[in-house]
C-alpha positions as CSV (number, residue, x, y, z in Angstrom):
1,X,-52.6,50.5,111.8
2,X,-51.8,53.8,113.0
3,X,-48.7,55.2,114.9
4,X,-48.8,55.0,118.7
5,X,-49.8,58.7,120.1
6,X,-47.6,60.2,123.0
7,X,-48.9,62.6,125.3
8,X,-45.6,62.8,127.0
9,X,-44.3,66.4,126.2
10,X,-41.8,67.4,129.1
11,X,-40.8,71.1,128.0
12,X,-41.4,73.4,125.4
13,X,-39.1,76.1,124.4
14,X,-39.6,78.3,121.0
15,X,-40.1,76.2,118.2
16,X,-38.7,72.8,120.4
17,X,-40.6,70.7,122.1
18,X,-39.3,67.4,124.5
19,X,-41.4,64.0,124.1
20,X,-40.7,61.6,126.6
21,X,-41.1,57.6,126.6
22,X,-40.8,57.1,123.6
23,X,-39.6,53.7,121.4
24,X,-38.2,53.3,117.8
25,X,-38.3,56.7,116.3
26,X,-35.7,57.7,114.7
27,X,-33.5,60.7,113.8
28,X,-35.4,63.0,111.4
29,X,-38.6,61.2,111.4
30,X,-41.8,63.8,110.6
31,X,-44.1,63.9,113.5
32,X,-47.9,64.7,114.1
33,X,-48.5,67.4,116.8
34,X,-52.9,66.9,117.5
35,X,-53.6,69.5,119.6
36,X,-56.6,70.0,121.9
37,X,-59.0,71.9,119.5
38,X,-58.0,69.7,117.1
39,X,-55.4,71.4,115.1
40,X,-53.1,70.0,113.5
41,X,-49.1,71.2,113.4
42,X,-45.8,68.9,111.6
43,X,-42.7,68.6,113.5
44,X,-39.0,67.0,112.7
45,X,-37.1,64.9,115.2
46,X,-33.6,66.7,115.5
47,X,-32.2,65.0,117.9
48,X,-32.7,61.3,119.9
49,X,-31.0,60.1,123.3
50,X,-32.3,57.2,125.2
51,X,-35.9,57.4,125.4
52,X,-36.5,60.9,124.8
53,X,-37.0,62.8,121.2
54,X,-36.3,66.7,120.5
55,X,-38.5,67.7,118.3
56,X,-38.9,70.8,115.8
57,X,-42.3,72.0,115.5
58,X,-43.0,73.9,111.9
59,X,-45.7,76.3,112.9
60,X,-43.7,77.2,115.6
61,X,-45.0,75.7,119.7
62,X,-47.5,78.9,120.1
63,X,-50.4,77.8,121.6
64,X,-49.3,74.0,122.5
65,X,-50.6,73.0,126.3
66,X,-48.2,70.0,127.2
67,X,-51.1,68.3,129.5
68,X,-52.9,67.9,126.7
69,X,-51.4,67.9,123.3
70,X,-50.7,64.5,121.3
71,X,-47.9,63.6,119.1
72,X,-47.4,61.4,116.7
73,X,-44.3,59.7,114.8
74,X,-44.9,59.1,111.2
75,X,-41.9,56.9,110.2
76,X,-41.2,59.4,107.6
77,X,-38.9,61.9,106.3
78,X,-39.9,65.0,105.0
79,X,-40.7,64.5,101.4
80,X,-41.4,66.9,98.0
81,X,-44.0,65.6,96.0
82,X,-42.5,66.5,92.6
83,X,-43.4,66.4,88.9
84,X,-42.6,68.2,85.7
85,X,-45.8,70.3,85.6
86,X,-44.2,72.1,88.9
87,X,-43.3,74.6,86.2
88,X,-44.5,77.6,86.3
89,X,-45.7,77.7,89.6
90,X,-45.4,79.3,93.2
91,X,-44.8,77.3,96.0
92,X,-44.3,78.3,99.7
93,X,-41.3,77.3,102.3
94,X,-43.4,74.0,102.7
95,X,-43.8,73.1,99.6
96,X,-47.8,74.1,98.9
97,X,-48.6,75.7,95.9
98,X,-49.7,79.3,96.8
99,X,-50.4,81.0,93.5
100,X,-54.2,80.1,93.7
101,X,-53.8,76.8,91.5
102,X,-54.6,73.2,92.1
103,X,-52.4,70.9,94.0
104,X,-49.2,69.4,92.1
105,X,-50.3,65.4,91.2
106,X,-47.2,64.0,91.9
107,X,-45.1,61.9,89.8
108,X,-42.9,60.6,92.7
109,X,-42.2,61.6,95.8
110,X,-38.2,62.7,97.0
111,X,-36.8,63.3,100.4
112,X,-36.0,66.6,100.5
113,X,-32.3,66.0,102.1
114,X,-31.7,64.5,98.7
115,X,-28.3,62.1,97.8
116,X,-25.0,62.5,97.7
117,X,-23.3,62.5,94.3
118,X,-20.6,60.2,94.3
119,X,-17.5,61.8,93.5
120,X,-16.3,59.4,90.7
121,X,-19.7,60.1,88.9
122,X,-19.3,63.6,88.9
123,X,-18.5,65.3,85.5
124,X,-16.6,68.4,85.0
125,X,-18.3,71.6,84.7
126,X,-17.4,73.0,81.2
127,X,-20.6,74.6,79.4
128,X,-20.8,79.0,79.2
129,X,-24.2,80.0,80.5
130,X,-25.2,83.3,79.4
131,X,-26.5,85.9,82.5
132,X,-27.3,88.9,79.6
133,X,-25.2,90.6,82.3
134,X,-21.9,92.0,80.7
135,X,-20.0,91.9,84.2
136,X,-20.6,88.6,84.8
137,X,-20.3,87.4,80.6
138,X,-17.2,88.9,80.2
139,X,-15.1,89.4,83.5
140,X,-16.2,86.2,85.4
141,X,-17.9,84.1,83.4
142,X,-20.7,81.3,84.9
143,X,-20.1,77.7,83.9
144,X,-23.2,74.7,83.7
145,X,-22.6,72.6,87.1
146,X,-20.8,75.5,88.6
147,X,-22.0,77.2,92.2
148,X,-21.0,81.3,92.1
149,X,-22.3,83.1,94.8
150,X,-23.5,86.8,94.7
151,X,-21.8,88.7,97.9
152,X,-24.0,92.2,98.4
153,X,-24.9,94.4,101.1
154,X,-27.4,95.8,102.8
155,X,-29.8,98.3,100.6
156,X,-28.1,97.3,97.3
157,X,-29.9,95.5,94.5
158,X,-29.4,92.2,94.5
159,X,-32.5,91.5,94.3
160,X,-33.4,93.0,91.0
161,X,-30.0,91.6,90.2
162,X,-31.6,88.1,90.9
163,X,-34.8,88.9,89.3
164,X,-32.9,89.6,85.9
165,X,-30.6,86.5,85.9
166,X,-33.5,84.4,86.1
167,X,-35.1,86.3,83.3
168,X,-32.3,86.4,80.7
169,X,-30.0,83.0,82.0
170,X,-29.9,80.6,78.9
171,X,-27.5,78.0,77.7
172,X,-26.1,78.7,74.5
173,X,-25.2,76.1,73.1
174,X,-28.8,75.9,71.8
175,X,-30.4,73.2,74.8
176,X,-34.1,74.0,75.0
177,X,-34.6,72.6,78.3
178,X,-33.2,74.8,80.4
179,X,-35.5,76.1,83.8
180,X,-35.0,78.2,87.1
181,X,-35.6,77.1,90.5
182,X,-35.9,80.3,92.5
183,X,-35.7,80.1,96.5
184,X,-36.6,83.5,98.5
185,X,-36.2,83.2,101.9
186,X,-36.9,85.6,104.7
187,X,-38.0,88.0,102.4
188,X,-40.4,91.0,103.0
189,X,-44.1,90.8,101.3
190,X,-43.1,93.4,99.0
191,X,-40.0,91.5,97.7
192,X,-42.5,88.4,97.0
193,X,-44.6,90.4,95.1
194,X,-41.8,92.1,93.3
195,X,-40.7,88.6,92.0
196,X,-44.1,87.4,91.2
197,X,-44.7,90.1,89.3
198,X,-41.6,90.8,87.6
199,X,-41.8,86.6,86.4
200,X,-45.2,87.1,85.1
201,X,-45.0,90.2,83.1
202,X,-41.7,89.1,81.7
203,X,-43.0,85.7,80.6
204,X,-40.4,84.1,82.8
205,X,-42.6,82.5,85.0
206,X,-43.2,80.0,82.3
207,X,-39.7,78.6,82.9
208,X,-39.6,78.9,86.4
209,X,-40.5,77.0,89.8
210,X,-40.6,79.5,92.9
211,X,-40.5,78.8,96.5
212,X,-41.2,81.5,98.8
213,X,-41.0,81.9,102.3
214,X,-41.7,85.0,104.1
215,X,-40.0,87.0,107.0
216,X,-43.1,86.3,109.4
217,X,-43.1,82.8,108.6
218,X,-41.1,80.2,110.6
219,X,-37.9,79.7,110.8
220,X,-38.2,76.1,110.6
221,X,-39.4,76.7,107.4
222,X,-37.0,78.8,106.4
223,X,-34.4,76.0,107.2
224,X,-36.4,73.8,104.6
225,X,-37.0,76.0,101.5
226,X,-33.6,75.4,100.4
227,X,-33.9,72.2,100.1
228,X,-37.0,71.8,98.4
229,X,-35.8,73.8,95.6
230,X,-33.0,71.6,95.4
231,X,-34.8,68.7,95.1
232,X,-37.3,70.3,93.0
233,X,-33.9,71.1,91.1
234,X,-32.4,67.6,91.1
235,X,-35.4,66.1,89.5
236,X,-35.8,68.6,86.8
237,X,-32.0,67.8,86.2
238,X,-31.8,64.4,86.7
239,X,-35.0,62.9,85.7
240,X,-35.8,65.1,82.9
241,X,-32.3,66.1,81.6
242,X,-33.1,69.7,81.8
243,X,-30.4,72.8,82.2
244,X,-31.5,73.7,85.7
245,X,-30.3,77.3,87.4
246,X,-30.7,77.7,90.7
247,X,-30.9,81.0,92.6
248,X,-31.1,81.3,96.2
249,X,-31.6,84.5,97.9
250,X,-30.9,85.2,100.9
251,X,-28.5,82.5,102.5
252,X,-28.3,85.2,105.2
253,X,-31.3,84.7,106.5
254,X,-31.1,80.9,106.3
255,X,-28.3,80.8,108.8
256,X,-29.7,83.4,110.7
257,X,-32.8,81.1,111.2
258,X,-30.1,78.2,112.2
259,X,-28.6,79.9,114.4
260,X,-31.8,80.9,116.0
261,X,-32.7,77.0,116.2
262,X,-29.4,76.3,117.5
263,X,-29.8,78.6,120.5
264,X,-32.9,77.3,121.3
265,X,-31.2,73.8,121.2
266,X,-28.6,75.1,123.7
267,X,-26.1,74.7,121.4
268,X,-22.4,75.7,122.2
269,X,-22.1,78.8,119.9
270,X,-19.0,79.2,117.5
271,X,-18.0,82.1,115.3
272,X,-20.5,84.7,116.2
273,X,-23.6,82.8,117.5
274,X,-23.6,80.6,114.9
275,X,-23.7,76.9,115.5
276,X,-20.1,75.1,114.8
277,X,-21.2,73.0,112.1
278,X,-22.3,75.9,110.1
279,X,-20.2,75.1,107.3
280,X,-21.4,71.3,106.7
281,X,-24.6,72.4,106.5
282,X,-24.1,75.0,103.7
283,X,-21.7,72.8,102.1
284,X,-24.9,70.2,101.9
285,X,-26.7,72.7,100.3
286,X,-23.8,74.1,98.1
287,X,-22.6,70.4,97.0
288,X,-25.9,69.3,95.1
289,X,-24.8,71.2,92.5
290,X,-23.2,69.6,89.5
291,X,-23.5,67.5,86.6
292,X,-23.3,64.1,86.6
293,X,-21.8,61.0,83.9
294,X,-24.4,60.1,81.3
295,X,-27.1,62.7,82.3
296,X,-27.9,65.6,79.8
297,X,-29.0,67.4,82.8
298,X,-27.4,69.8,85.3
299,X,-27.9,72.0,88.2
300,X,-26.3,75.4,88.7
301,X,-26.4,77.5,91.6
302,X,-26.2,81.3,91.8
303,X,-26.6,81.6,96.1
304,X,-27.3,85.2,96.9
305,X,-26.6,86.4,100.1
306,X,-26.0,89.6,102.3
307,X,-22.9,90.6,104.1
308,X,-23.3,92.1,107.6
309,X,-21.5,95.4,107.5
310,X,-20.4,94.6,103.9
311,X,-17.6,92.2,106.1
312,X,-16.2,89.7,103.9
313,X,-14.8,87.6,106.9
314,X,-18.1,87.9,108.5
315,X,-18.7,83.5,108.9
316,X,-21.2,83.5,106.1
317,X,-19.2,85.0,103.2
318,X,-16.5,83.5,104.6
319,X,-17.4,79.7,104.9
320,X,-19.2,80.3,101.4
321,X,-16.2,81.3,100.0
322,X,-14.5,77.9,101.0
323,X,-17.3,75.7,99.1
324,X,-18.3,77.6,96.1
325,X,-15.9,78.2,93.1
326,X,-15.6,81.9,93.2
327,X,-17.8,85.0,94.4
328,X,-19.7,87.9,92.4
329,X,-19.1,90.7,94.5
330,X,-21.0,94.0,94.8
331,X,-19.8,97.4,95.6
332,X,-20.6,100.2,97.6
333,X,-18.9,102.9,95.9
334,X,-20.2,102.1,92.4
335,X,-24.1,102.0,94.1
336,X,-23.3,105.5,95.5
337,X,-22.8,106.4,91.7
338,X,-25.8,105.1,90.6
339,X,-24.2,102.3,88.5
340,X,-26.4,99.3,88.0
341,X,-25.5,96.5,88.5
342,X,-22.9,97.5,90.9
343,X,-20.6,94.5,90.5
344,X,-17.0,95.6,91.6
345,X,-15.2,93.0,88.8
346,X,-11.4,93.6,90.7
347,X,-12.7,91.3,93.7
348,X,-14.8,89.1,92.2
349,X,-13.4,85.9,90.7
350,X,-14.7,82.9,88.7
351,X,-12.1,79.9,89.3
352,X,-14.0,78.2,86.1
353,X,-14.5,81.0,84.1
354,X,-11.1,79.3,81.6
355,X,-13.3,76.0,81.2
356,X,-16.1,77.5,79.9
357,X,-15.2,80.2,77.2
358,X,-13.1,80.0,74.4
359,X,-13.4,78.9,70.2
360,X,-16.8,76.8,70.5
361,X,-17.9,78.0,73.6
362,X,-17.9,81.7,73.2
363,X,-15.3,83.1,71.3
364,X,-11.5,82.9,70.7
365,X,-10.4,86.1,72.2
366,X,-12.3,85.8,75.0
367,X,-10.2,84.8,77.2
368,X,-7.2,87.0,76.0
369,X,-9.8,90.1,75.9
370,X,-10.9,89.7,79.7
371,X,-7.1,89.8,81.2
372,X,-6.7,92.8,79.4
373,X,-10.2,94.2,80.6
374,X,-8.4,93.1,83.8
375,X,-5.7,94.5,83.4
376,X,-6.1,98.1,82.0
377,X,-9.3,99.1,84.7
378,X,-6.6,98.0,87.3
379,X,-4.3,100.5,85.4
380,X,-6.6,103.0,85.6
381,X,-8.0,103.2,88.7
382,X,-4.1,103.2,90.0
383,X,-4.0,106.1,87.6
384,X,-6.8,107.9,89.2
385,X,-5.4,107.7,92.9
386,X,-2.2,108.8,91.8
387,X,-4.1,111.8,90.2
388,X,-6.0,112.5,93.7
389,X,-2.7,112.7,95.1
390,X,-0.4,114.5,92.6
391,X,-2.8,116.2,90.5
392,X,-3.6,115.4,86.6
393,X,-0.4,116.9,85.7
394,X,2.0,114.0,87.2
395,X,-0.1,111.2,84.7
396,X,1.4,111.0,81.5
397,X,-0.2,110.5,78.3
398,X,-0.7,106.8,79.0
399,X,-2.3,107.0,82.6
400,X,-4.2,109.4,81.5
401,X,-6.0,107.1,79.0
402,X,-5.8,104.1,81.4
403,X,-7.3,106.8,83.8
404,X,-10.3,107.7,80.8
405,X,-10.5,103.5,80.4
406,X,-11.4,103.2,84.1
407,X,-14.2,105.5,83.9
408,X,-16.0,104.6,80.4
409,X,-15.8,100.9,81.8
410,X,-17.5,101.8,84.9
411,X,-20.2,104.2,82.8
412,X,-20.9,101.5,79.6
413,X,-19.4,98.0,80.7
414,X,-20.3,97.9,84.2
415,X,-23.4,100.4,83.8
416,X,-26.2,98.3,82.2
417,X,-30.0,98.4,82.1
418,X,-32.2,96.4,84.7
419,X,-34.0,94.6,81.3
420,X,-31.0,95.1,78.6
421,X,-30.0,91.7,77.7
422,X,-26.7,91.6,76.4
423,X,-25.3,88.8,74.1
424,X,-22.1,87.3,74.8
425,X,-21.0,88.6,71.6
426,X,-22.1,92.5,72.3
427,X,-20.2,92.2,75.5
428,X,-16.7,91.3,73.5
429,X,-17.7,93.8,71.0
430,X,-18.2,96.8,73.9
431,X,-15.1,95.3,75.6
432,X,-12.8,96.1,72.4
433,X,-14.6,99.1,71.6
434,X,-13.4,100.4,75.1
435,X,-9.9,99.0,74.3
436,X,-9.6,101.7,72.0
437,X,-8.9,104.4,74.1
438,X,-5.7,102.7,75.4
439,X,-2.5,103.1,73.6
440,X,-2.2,99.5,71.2
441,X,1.0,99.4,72.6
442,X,0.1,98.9,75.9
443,X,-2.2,95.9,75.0
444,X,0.2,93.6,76.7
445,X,-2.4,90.8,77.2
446,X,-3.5,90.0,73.6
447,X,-2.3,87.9,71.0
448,X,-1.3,90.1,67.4
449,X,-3.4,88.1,65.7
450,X,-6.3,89.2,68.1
451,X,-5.4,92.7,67.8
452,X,-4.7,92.5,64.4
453,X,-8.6,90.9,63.4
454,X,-11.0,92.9,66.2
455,X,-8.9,96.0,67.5
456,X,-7.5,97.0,63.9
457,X,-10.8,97.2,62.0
458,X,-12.2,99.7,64.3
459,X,-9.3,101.6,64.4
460,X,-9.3,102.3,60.6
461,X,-13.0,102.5,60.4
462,X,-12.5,105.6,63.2
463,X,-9.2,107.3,61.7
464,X,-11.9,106.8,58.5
465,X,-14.7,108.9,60.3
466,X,-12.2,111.3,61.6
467,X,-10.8,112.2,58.3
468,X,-14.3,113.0,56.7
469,X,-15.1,114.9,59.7
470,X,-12.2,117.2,58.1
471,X,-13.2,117.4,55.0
472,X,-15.5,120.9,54.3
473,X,-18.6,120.5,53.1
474,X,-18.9,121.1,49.4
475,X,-21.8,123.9,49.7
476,X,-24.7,124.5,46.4
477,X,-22.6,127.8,45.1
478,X,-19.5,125.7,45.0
């Protein structure tokens, strides 16, 4: 038997439409809109008081005569339909494949909303996942089951930034079955086709499950792709114990589609136009990341999104900041210097970077190596203001190689290729390398025993090289 049909629509306002009279539907039902020329649009039921439902139409209420539309409850939530062969393939904000093959046959079907893990059953995130990218690797290090936002601006590449993450992320601990869920939203055509593209050539595709949803399309839609790459994420994770890392991009254009719904609503606006419950509705996002007891499997999230005005207390950073374990933050200044990627490593923090490095995770002076990274670019670029100020000739010998640290950091730690992979191991190596040009007795940081088995070695091996260097040639008539 089929659900009753209302032609009862009172009001229609952007993507919101009133239904009147109606009986037992229920808060975030799917709906039928039939229209007269027999289209066909979905809707959502936001919001139910008395006998009257406000509902969210998808495609958006263009076109929709109230006389003589139909709607139609389907006693339904929205639902992915979801199986293992989803990767490698594209998939738009509603879930359709759009890379020109054949329609997922599902192995189950999940609401997109997903569950909420239950706190007890939570496990603690504690594995090193390797980025390739030295700035993240070695200053602020990603853990398995962690969320680490990427905070950027507008005009600087966070996108390419995204696109390599996804190509180089791997677990190291040896895992095989590790895949990317990648969620675009609000993104330009020529962003889309930068990320198809750049997956395909690359191979990383393979790996991969994209959702894609376009600046012209809905924002309804936009308001769902999140959360069908979670889900998509959550059953990779939790169904087929696979290593799963998540990367959404842009979260700014997600609220900005919320807040666009909101007003439409007639919402009371909080911090800037932005609906008050802002931050419950990232933190539903946010908190589906995790591991849980007796699964193999995990989800990760790497949330990419752009400040307004580079403002860190604009509410989106802000919020974000409150719900995710630390931030990757990009800088200005080192974009103006052509530095890529321009991660400024002084603001940026990862509050789980100590549970995931160290002997049998990465290495044993890792931790000791990246507080005296820490420390000495710090030095260095206190150096360099002073210098500004006084001139070189108020830095003594040590600023000035604090001040020389601070700049090769920038040019061969920070500064990396788009498509250089670095291992975690190359990105210790480079980060002693750079230690020395600072006095050893100014390495207040490390353990002797560290200095004594990484720093010490290439020491000697350069007084070694220097000596030859002085040694003349021995010429033929010699």
């Amino acid at each position: 038997m089929l659900p009753k049909e209302y032609s009862t629509i009172s009001n229609l306002s952007g993507p919101l439409m009133v239904v009147e009279k109606i009986n037992g539907v229920r808060y975030d039902e799917l709906a039928e809109i039939r229209l007269s020329n027999g289209e066909r649009r979905r809707g959502r039921v936001l919001e139910i008081t008395e006998d009257r439902a406000l509902v969210q139409v998808y495609e958006g209420s263009t076109g929709i005569d109230a006389d003589t539309t139909k709607v139609r409850f389907l006693g339904d939530v929205l639902m992915l339909p979801v199986a293992k062969s989803m990767l490698g393939r594209i998939f738009n904000g509603r879930g359709a494949p759009i890379d020109g093959g054949a329609d997922i046959i599902p192995e189950t079907f999940l609401d997109v909303n997903g569950n909420p893990m239950n706190p007890y059953s939570r496990d603690y995130p504690s594995e090193f996942i390797q980025t390739g990218i030295s700035t993240i690797d070695g200053m602020n290090p990603l853990v398995r089951g962690q969320k680490l936002p990427i905070f950027s601006g507008s005009g600087m590449p966070h996108n390419r930034m995204a696109a390599q993450i996804a190509r180089q992320s791997t677990v190291i601990s040896g895992h095989a079955a590790f895949a990317v869920v990648f969620a675009a939203m609000g993104i330009t055509f020529e962003e889309a086709s930068f990320f198809m593209e750049d997956f395909r050539k690359t191979g990383a595709l393979e790996r991969t499950v994209m959702f894609v949803n376009l600046a012209d399309d809905p924002a309804i839609e936009r308001i769902a792709t999140p959360r069908l790459a979670l889900t998509c994420a959550e059953y990779l994770a939790f169904e087929h114990d696979m290593h799963v890392l998540v990367i959404l991009t842009d979260l700014t254009n997600y609220c900005e589609a919320l807040r666009e719904i909101s007003a439409a609503r007639k919402e009371v606006p909080g911090r800037r136009g932005y609906p008050g419950y802002l931050y419950t509705d990232l933190a539903t996002m946010y908190e589906r990341a995790g591991r849980l007891r007796g699964k193999d499997g995990s989800i990760t999230q790497f949330p990419i999104l752009t400040m307004p005005e580079d403002d860190k207390t604009h509410p989106i950073p802000d919020l974000t900041g409150y719900i995710t374990e630390g931030q990757i933050i990009l800088g200005r200044s080192l974009h103006r210097k052509g530095i890529y990627p321009p991660v400024d490593v002084m603001p940026s923090l990862s509050r789980l970077k100590d549970k995931g490095i160290g002997k049998g995770k990465t290495r044993e002076d890792h931790a000791d190596l990246m507080n005296q990274l820490f420390a000495a670019y710090s030095q260095g670029k206190e150096a360099k203001e002073l210098a500004v100020i006084l001139g070189d000739g108020a830095l003594s010998d040590e600023d000035k190689a604090f001040a020389k640290f601070a700049d090769m950091f920038e040019d061969t730690y920070v500064r990396q290729g788009e498509y250089e992979n670095r291992t975690v191991e190359e990105t210790l190596q480079l980060g002693w390398e750079l230690l020395t040009i600072v006095p050893v007795k100014e390495l207040k940081r490390i353990r002797d025993a560290y200095i004594e088995k990484y720093l010490q070695p290439m020491l000697a091996e350069r007084a070694e090289k220097s000596e030859q260097s002085k040694v003349p040639a021995v010429t033929a008539e010699a």
